[in-house]
Each structure stands twice: as C-alpha cells, then as structure tokens.
KEKOL-556116 format. One record per atom (N, C-alpha, C): residue number from 0; chain; x negated, y negated, z negated. Coordinates in nm, 2 decimals, always signed. Layout:
<NUM A <X Y Z>> ...
//
This chain:
<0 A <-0.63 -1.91 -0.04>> <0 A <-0.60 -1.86 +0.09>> <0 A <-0.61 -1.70 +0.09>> <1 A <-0.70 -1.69 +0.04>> <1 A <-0.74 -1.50 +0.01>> <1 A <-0.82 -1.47 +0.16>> <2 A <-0.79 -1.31 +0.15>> <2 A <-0.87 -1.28 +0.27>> <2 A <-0.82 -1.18 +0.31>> <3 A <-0.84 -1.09 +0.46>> <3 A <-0.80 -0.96 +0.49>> <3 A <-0.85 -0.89 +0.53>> <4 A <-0.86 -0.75 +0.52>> <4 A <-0.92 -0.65 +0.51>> <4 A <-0.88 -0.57 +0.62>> <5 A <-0.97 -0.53 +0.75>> <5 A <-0.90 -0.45 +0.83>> <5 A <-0.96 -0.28 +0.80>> <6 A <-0.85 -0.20 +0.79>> <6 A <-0.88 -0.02 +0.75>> <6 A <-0.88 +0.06 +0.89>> <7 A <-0.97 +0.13 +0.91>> <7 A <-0.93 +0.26 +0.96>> <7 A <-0.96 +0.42 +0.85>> <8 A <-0.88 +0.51 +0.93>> <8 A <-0.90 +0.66 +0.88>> <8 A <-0.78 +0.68 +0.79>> <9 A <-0.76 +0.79 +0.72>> <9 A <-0.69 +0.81 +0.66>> <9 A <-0.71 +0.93 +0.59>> <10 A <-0.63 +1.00 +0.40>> <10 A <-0.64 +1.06 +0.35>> <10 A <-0.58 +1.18 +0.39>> <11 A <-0.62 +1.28 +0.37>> <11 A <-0.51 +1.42 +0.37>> <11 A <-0.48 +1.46 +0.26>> <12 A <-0.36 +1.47 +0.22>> <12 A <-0.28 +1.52 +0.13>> <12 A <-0.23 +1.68 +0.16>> <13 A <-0.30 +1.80 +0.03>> <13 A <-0.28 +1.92 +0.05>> <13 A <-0.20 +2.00 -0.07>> <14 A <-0.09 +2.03 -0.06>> <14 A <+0.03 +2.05 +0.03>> <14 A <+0.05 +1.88 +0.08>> <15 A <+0.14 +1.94 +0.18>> <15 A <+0.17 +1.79 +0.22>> <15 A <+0.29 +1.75 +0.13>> <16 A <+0.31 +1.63 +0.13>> <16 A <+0.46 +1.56 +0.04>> <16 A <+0.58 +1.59 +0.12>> <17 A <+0.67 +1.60 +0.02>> <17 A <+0.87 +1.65 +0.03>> <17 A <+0.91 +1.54 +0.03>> <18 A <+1.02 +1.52 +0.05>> <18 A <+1.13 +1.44 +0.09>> <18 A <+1.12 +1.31 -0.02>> <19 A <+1.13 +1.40 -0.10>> <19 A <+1.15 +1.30 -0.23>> <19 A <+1.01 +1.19 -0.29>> <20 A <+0.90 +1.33 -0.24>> <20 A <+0.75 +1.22 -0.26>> <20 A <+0.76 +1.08 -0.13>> <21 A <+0.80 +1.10 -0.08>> <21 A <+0.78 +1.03 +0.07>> <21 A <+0.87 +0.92 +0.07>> <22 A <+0.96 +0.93 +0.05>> <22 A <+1.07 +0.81 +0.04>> <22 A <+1.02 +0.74 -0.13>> <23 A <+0.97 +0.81 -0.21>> <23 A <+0.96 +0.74 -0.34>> <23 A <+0.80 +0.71 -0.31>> <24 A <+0.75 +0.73 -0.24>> <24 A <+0.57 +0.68 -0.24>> <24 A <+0.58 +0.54 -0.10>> <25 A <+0.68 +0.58 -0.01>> <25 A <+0.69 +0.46 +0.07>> <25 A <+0.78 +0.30 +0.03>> <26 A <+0.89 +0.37 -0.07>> <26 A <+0.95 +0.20 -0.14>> <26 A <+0.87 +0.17 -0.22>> <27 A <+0.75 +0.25 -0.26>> <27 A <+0.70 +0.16 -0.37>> <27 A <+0.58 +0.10 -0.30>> <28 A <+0.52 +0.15 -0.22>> <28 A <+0.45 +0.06 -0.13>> <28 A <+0.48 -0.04 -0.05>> <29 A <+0.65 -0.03 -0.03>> <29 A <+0.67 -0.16 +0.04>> <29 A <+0.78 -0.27 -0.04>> <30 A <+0.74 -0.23 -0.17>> <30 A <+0.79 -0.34 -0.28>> <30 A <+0.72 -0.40 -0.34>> <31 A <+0.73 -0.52 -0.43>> <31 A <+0.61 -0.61 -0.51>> <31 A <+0.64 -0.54 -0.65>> <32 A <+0.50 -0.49 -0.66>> <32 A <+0.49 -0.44 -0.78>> <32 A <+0.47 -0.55 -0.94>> <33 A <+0.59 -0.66 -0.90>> <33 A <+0.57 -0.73 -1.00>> <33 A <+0.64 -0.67 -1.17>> <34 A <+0.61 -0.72 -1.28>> <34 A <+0.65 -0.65 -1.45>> <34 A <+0.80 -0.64 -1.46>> <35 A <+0.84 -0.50 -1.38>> <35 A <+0.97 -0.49 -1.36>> <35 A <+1.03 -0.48 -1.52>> <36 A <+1.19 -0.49 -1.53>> <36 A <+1.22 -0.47 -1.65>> <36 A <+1.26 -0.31 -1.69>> <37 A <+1.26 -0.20 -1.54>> <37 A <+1.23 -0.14 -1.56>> <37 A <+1.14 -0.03 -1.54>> <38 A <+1.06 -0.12 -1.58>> <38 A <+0.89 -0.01 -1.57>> <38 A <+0.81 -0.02 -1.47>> <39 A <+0.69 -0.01 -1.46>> <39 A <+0.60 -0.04 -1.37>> <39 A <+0.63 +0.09 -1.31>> <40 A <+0.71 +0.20 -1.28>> <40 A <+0.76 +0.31 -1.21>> <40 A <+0.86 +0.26 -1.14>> <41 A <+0.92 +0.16 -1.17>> <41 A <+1.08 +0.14 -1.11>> <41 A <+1.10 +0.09 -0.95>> <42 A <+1.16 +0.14 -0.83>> <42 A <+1.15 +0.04 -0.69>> <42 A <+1.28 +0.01 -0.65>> <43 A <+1.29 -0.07 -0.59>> <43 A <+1.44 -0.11 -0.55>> <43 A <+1.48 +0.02 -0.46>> <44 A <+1.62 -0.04 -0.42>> <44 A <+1.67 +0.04 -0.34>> <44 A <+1.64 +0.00 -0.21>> <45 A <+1.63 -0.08 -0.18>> <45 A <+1.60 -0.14 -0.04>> <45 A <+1.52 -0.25 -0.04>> <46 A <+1.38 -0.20 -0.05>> <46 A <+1.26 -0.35 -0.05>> <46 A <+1.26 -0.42 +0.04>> <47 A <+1.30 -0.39 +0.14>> <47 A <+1.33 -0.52 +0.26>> <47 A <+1.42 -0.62 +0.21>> <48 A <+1.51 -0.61 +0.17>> <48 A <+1.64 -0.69 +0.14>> <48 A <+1.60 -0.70 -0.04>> <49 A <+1.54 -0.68 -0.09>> <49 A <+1.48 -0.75 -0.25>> <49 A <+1.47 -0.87 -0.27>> <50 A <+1.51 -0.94 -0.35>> <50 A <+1.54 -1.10 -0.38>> <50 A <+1.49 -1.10 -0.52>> <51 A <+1.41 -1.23 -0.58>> <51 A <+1.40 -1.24 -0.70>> <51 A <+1.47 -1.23 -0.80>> <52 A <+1.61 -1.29 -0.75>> <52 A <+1.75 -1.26 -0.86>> <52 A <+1.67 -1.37 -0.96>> <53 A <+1.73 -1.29 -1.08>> <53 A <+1.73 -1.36 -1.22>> <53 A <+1.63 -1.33 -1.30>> <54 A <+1.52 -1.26 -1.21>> <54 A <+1.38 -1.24 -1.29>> <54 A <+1.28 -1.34 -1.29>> <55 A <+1.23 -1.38 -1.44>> <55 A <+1.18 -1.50 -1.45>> <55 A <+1.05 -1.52 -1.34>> <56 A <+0.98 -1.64 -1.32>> <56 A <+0.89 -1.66 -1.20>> <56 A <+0.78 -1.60 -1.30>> <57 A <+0.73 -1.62 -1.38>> <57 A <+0.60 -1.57 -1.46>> <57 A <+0.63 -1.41 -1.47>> <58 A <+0.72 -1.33 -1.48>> <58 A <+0.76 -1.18 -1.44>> <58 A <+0.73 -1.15 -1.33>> <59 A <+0.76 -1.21 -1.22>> <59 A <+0.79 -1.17 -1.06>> <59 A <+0.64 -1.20 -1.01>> <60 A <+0.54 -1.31 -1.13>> <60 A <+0.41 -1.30 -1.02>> <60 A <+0.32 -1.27 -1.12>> <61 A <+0.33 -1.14 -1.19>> <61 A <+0.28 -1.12 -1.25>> <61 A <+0.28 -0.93 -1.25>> <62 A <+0.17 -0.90 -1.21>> <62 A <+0.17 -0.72 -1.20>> <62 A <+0.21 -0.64 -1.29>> <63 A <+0.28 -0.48 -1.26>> <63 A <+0.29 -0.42 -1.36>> <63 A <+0.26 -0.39 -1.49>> <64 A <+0.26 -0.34 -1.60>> <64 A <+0.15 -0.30 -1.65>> <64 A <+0.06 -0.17 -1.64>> <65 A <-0.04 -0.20 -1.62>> <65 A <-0.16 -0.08 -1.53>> <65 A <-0.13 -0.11 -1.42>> <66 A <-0.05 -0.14 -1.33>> <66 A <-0.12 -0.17 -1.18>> <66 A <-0.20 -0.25 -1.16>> <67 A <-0.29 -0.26 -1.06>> <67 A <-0.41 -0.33 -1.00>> <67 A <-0.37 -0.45 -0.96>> <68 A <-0.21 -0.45 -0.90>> <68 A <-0.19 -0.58 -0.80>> <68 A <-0.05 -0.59 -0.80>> <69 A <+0.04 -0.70 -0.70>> <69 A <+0.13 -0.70 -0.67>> <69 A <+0.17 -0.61 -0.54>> <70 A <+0.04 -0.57 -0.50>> <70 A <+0.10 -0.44 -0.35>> <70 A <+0.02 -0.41 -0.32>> <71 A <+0.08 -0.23 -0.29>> <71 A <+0.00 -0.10 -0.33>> <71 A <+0.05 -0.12 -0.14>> <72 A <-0.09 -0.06 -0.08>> <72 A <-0.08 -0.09 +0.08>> <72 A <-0.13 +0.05 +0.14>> <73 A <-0.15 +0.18 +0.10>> <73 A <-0.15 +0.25 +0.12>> <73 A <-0.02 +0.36 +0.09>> <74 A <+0.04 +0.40 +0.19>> <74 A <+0.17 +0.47 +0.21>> <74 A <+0.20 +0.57 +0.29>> <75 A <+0.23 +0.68 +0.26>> <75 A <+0.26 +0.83 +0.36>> <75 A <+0.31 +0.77 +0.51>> <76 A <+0.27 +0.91 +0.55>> <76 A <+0.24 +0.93 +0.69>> <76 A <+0.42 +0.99 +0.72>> <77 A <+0.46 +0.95 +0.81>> <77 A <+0.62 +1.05 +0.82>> <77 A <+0.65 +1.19 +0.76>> <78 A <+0.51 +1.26 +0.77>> <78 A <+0.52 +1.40 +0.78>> <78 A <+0.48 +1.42 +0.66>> <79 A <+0.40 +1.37 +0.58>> <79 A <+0.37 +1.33 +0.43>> <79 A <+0.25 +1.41 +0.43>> <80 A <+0.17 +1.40 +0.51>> <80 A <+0.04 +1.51 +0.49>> <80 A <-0.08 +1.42 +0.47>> <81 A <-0.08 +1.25 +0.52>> <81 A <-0.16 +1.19 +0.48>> <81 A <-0.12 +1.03 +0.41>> <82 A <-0.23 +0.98 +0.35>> <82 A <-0.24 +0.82 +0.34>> <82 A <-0.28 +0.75 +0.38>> <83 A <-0.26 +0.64 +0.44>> <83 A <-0.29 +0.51 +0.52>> <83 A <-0.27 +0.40 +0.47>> <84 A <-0.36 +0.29 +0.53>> <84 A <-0.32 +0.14 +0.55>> <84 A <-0.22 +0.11 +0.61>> <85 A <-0.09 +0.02 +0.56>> <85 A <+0.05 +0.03 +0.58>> <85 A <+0.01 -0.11 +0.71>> <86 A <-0.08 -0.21 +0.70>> <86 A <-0.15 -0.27 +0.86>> <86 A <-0.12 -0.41 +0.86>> <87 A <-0.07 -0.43 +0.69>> <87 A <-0.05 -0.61 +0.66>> <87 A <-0.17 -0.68 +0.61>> <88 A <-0.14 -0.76 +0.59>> <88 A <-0.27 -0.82 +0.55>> <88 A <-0.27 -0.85 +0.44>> <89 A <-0.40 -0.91 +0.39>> <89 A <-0.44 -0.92 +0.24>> <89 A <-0.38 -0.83 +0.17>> <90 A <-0.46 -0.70 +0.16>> <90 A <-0.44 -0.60 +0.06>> <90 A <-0.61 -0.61 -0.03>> <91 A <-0.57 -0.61 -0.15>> <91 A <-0.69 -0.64 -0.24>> <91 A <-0.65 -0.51 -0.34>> <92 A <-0.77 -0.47 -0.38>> <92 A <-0.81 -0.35 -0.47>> <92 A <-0.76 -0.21 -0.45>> <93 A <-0.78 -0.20 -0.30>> <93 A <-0.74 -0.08 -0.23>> <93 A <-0.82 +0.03 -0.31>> <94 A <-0.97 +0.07 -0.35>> <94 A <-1.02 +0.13 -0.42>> <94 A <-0.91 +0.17 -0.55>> <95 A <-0.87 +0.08 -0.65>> <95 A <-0.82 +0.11 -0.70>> <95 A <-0.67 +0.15 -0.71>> <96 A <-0.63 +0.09 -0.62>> <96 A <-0.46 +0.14 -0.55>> <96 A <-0.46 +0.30 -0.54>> <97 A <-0.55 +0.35 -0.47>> <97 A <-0.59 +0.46 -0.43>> <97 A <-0.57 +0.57 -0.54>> <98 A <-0.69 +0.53 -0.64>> <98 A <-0.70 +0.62 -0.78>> <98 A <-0.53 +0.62 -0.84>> <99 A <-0.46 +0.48 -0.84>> <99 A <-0.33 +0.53 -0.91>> <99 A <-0.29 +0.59 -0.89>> <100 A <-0.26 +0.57 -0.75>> <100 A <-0.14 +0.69 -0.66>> <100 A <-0.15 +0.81 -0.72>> <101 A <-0.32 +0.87 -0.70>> <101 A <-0.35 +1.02 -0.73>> <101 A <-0.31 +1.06 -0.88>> <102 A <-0.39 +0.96 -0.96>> <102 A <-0.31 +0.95 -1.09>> <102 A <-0.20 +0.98 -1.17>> <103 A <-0.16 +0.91 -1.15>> <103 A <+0.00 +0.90 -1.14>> <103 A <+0.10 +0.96 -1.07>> <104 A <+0.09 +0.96 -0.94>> <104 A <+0.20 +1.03 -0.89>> <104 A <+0.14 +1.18 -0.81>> <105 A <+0.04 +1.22 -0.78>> <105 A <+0.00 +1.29 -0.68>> <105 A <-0.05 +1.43 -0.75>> <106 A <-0.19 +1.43 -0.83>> <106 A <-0.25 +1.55 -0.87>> <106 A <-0.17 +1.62 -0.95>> <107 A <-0.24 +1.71 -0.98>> <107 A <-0.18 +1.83 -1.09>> <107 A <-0.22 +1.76 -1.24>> <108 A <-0.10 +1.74 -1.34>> <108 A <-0.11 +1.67 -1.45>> <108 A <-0.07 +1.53 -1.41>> <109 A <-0.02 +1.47 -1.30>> <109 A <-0.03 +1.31 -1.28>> <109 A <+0.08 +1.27 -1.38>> <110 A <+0.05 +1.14 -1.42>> <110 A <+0.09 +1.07 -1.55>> <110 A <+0.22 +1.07 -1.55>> <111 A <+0.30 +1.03 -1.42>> <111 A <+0.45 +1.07 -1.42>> <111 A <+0.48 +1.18 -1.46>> <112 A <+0.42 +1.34 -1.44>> <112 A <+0.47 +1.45 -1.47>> <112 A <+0.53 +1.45 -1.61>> <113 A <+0.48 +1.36 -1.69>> <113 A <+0.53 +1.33 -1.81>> <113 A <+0.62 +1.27 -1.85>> <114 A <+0.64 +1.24 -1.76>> <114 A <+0.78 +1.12 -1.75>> <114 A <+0.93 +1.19 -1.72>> <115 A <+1.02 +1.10 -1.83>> <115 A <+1.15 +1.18 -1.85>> <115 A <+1.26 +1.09 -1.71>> <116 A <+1.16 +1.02 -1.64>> <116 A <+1.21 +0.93 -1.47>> <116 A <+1.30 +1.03 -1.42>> <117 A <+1.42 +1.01 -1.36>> <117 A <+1.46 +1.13 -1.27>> <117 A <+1.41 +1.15 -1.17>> <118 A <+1.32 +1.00 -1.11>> <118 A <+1.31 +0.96 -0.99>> <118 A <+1.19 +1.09 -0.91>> <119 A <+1.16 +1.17 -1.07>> <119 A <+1.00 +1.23 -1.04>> <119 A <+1.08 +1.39 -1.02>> <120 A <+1.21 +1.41 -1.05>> <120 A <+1.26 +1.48 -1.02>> <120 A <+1.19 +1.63 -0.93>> <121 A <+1.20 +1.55 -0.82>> <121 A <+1.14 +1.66 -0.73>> <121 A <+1.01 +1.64 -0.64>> <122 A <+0.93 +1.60 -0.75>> <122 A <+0.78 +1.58 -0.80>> <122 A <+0.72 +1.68 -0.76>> <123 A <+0.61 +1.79 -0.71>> <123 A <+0.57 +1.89 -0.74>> <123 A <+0.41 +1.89 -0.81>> <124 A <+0.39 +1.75 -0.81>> <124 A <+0.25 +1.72 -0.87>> <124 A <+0.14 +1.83 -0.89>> <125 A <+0.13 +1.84 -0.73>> <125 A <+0.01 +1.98 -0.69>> <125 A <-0.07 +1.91 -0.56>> <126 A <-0.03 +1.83 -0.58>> <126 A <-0.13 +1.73 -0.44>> <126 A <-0.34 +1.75 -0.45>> <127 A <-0.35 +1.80 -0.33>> <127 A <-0.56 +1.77 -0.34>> <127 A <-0.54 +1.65 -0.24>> <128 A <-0.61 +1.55 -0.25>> <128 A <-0.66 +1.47 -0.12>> <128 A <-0.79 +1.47 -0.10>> <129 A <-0.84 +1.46 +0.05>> <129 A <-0.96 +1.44 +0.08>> <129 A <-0.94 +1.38 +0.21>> <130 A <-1.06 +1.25 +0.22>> <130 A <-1.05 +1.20 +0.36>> <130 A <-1.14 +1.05 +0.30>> <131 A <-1.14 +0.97 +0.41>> <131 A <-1.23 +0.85 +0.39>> <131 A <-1.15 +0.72 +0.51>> <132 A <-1.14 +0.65 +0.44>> <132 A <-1.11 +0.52 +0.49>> <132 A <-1.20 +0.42 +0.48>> <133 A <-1.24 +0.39 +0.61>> <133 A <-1.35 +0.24 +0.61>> <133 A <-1.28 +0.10 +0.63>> <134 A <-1.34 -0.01 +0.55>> <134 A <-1.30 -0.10 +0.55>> <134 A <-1.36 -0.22 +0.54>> <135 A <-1.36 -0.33 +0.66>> <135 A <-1.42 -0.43 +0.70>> <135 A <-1.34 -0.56 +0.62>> <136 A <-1.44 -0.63 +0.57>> <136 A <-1.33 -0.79 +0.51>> <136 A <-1.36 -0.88 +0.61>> <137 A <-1.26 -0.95 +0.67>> <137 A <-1.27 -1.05 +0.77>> <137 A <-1.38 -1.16 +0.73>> <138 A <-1.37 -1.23 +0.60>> <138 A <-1.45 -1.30 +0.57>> <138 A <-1.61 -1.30 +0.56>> <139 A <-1.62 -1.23 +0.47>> <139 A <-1.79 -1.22 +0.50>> <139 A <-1.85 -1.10 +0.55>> <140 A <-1.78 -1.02 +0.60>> <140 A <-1.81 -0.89 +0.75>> <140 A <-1.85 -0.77 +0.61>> <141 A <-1.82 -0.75 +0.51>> <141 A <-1.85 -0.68 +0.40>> <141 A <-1.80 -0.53 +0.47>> <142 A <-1.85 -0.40 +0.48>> <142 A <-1.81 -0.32 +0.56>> <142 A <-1.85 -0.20 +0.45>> <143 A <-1.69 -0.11 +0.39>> <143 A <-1.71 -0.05 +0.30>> <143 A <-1.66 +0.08 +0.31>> <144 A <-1.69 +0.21 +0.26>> <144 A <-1.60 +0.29 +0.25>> <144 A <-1.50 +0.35 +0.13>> <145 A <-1.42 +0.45 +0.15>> <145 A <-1.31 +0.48 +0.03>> <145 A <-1.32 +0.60 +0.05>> <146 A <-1.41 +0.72 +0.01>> <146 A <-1.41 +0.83 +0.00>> <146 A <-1.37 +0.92 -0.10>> <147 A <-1.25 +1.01 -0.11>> <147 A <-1.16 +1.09 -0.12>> <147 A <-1.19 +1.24 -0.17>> <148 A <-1.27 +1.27 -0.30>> <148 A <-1.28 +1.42 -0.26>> <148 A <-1.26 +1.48 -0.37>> <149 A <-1.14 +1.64 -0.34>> <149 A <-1.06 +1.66 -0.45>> <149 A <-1.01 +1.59 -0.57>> <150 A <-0.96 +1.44 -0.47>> <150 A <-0.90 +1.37 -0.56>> <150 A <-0.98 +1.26 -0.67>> <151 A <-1.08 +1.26 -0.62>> <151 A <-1.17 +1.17 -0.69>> <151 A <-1.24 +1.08 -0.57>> <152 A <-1.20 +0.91 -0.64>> <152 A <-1.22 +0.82 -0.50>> <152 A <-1.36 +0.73 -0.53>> <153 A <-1.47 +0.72 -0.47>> <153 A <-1.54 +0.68 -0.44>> <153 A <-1.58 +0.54 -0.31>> <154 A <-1.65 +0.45 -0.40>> <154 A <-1.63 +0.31 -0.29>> <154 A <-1.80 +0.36 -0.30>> <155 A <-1.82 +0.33 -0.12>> <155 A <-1.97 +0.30 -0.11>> <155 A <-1.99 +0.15 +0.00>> <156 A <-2.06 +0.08 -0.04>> <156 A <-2.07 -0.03 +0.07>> <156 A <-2.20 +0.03 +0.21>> <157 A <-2.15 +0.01 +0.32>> <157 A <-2.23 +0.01 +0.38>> <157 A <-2.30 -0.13 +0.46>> <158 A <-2.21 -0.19 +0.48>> <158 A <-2.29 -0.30 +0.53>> <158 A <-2.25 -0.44 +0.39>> <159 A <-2.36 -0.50 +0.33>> <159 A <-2.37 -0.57 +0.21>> <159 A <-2.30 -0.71 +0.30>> <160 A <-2.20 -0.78 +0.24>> <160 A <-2.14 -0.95 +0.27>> <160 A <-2.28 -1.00 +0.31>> <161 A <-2.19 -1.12 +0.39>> <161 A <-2.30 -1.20 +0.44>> <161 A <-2.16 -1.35 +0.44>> <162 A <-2.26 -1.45 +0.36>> <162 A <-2.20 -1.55 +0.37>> <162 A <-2.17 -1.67 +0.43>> <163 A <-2.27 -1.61 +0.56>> <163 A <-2.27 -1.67 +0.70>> <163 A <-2.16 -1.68 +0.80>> <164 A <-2.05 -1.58 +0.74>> <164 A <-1.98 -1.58 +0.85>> <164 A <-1.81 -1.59 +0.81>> <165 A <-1.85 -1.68 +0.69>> <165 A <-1.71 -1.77 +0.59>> <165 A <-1.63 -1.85 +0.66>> <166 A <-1.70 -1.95 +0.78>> <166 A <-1.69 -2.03 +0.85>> <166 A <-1.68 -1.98 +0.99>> <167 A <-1.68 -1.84 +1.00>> <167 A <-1.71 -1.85 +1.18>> <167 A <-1.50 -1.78 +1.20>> <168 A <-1.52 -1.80 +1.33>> <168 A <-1.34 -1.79 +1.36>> <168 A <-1.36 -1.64 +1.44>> <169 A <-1.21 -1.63 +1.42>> <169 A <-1.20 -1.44 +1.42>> <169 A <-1.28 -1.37 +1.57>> <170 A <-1.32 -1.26 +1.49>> <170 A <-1.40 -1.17 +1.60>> <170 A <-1.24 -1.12 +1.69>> <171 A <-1.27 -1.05 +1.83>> <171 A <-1.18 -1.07 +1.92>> <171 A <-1.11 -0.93 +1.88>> <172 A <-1.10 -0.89 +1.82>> <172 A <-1.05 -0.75 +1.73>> <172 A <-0.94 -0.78 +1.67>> <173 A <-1.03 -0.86 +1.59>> <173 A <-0.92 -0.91 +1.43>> <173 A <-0.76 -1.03 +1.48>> <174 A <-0.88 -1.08 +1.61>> <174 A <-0.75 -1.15 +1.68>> <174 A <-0.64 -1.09 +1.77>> <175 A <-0.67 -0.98 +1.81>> <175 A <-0.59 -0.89 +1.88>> <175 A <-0.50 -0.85 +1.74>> <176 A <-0.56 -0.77 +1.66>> <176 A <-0.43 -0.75 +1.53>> <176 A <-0.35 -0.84 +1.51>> <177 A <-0.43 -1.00 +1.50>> <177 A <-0.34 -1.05 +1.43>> <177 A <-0.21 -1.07 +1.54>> <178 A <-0.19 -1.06 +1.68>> <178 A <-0.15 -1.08 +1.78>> <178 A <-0.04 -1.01 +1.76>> <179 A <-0.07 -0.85 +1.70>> <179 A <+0.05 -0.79 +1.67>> <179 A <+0.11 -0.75 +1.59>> <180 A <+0.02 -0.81 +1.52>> <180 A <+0.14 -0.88 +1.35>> <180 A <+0.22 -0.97 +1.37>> <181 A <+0.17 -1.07 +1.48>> <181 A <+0.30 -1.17 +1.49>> <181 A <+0.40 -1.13 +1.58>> <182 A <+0.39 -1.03 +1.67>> <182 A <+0.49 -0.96 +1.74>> <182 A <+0.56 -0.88 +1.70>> <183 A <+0.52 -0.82 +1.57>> <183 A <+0.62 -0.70 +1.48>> <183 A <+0.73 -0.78 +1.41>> <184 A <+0.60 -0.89 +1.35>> <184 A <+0.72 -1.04 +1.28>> <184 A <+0.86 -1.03 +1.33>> <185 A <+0.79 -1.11 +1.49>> <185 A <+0.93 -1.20 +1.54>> <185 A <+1.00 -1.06 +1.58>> <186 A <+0.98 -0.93 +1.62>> <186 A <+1.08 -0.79 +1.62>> <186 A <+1.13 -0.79 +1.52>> <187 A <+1.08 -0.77 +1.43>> <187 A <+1.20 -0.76 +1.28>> <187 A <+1.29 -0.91 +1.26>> <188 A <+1.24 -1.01 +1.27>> <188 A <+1.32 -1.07 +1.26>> <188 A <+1.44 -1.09 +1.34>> <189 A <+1.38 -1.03 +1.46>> <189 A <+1.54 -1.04 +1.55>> <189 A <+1.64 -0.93 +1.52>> <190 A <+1.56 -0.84 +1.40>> <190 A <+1.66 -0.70 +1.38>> <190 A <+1.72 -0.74 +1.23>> <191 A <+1.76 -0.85 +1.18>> <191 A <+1.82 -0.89 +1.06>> <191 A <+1.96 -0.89 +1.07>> <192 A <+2.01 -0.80 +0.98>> <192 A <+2.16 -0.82 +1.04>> <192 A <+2.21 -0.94 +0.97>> <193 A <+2.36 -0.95 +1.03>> <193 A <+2.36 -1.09 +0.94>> <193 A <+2.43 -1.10 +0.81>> <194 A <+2.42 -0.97 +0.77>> <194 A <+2.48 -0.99 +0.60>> <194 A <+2.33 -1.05 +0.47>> <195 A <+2.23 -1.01 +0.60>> <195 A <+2.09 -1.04 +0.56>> <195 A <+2.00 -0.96 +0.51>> <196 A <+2.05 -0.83 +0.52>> <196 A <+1.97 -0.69 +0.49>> <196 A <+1.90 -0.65 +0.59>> <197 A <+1.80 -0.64 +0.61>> <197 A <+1.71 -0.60 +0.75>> <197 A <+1.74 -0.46 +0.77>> <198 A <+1.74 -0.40 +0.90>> <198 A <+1.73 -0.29 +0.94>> <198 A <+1.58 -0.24 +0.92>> <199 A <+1.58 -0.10 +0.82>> <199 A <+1.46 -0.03 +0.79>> <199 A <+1.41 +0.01 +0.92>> <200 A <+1.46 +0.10 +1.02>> <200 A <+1.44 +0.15 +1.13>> <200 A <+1.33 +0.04 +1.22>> <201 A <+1.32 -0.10 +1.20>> <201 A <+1.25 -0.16 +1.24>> <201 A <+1.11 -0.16 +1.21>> <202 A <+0.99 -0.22 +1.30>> <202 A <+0.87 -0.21 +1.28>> <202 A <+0.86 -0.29 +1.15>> <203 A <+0.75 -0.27 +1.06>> <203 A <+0.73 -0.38 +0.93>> <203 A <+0.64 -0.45 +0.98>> <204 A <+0.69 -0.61 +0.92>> <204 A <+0.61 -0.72 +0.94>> <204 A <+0.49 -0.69 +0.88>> <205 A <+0.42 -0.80 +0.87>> <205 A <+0.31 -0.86 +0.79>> <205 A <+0.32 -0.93 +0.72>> 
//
C-alpha cells in the first residue's frame, strides 16, 4: 500500500531558473523516472499523455540508473526561484530526490554540465539553494526536516515514528487534502481532450 507524506516550505533557488531550467526540471518531475532507453536524463515530451508503448514491464518498473525512485516530487515554482512538493502522494526518498536535482542539474559543476544532452543547452549551472522543508508521514506521525544550505541537504527528525498510530484513520488535515486531490482528479479528468492527450493548463492530479 505504501504511505504518504505531507510537505510544507520550500527551497530558494539563487539565481532563479530560465526558461529552459523550468520546463526541463518540471517534465521531469512529472514523468516516471523509469530505465529509459534513453538515459536516466531523458523526459517525454508530454508526461501527461506518456504510455508504456513497447517498453518492456521489468524496464518501465524499474528506476533510472542513479535515481532514487520512479518520481522525483519536487519541481519549480513558475517563476523558478524556488522548489517544492508537486502535492501527490506517496513521494518516497525526497531527501534524496533533493541532493540529485542539486547534483546533477542545479550547482556549479552539476554532473549534466558534462553532458554532450542538448537538452542542458541552456543550463547555466550557477544555482545556490537554501530553505527547509518539513515533513510529516501519515502513518506513523514521523515528523522530519529537509534542510538546504548552500546546496548541501540535510535530514533531521524531529518528532521519532510512533507505531501506535498504523492503525488510527486520517487526522482532519490529511482528510481535507485528500478531499482535494480528489477534486483536482475529477477536474483534470473532465479536461481530457478526446484524442486523449490531457490539457497541461489543467490542475495536476494525484
């Protein structure tokens, strides 16, 4: 079944991200980062409308190589100045999600800079972040942070799991969210055109 994690707060990204960081840091957060054939760098053109096609099932549920997971749930802000929780559920190894990004696509030296991708094109790989995101797990009330400084990410727990509360049904919070994850749902779903490509402009599900 897994579990979910609710975030507040967010990173600041200094300079803030161009055109090109922002649209290439938001498909890849809103695509499954499964062992593409080309490259754990590669994102569709339109992740809403992505279909397995002809990629085998053991490929498609199986993660990049060096990514953490099948979905990276942290994704720019419009204006590209910060990162956030994109507000779906079950995001797992956000700590580590976090470090890639900076890694890889963000700091000065990130591992793409090396890369002959066009995609990185107009990269400027001069990003600092600093900021802190706290984060609660539904299941056993585990209450943690993700702190951010010059680019170096740190997890502290502040409140330690408790396995008392595996069994208990959602606090009146977590029920309110879920309330409007199912309203964003059935919104996007009524914005599906009918060739079957969803309209981006729409709220994202869950």
């Amino acid at each position: 079944m897994g579990y979910t994690t609710d975030f507040v707060g967010h990173v600041d990204i200094d300079p803030a991200l161009n055109e090109d960081e922002i649209n290439y840091l938001t498909a890849f957060s809103a695509s499954r980062r499964f062992d593409r054939a080309g490259g754990p760098y590669a994102v569709p053109g339109n992740p809403a409308a992505e279909q397995r096609g002809e990629t085998a099932i053991e490929a498609y549920n199986r993660s990049a190589p060096g990514q953490p997971g099948l979905w990276c749930q942290w994704t720019p802000c419009w204006d590209g100045c910060c990162l956030a929780f994109d507000g779906t559920e079950k995001f797992y190894s956000p700590v580590r999600w976090m470090s890639y990004l900076i890694e890889h696509f963000l700091k000065p030296g990130a591992q793409a800079s090396r890369s002959d991708d066009p995609q990185f094109a107009g990269f400027t790989f001069d990003h600092v972040l600093d900021g802190m995101i706290v984060g609660c797990r539904r299941d056993n009330k585990e209450l943690y942070s993700i702190t951010v400084t010059n680019n170096r990410v740190r997890e502290t727990v502040l409140r330690p799991s408790d396995t008392r509360y595996l069994d208990y049904p959602p606090l009146p919070y977590e029920s309110a969210i879920d309330r409007q994850r199912a309203d964003r749902a059935r919104r996007r779903r009524g914005t599906q055109r009918p060739d079957g490509i969803a309209d981006l402009a729409s709220p994202r599900s869950g």
